[in-house]
C-alpha positions, 0 to 999 in steps of 0.5 A: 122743043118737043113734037107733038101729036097732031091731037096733042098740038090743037089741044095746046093751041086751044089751051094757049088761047083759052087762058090769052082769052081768059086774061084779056078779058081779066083786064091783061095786056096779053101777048100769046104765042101762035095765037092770031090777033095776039102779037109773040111773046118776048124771049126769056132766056133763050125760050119763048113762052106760050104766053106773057102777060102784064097788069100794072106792074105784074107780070106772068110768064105762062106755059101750057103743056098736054103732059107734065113731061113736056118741055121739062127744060124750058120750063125750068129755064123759065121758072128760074128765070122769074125767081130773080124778079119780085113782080114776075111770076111763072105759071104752068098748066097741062091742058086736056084735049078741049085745052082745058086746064087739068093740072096746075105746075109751077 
């Protein structure tokens, strides 16, 4: 796990709850880490995302970070993870300080 910031934490806690907000209102049945009114998210392969996400029979698995350099293991982890399974994906986004979406990785 890496420590953040101070700035660096609110930043990732906003960006977590911006995206749970956004996919809630997108009809998704969203569970966010850290985030009141949200129950966890499961665990993955040892690691717990940010947030998971499920539609239908979709799934997502999403990571926000505030640097492509942050958590670089339990994102691979992760993303290995979902290649076994058609109707799971991975998503991962750096946020700014506002925990506004700059750079998209997957």
């Amino acid at each position: 796990m890496e420590i953040r910031s101070i700035t660096g934490q609110a930043a990732h806690s906003k960006g977590i709850y911006r995206e749970a907000m956004s996919l809630k209102m997108n009809g998704w049945y969203v569970m966010a880490d850290h985030i009141p009114g949200f129950n966890p998210p499961p665990e993955f392969e040892g690691y717990i995302p940010d947030i998971y996400a499920i539609k239908e029979e979709h799934s997502s698995i999403i990571v926000i970070e505030t640097s492509l350099n942050d958590n670089q293991e339990q994102n691979d982890t992760l993303r290995e993870y979902v290649r076994h399974f058609s109707n799971i994906q991975f998503f991962g986004w750096v946020v700014n300080e506002a925990g506004c979406r700059v750079h998209k990785f997957d």
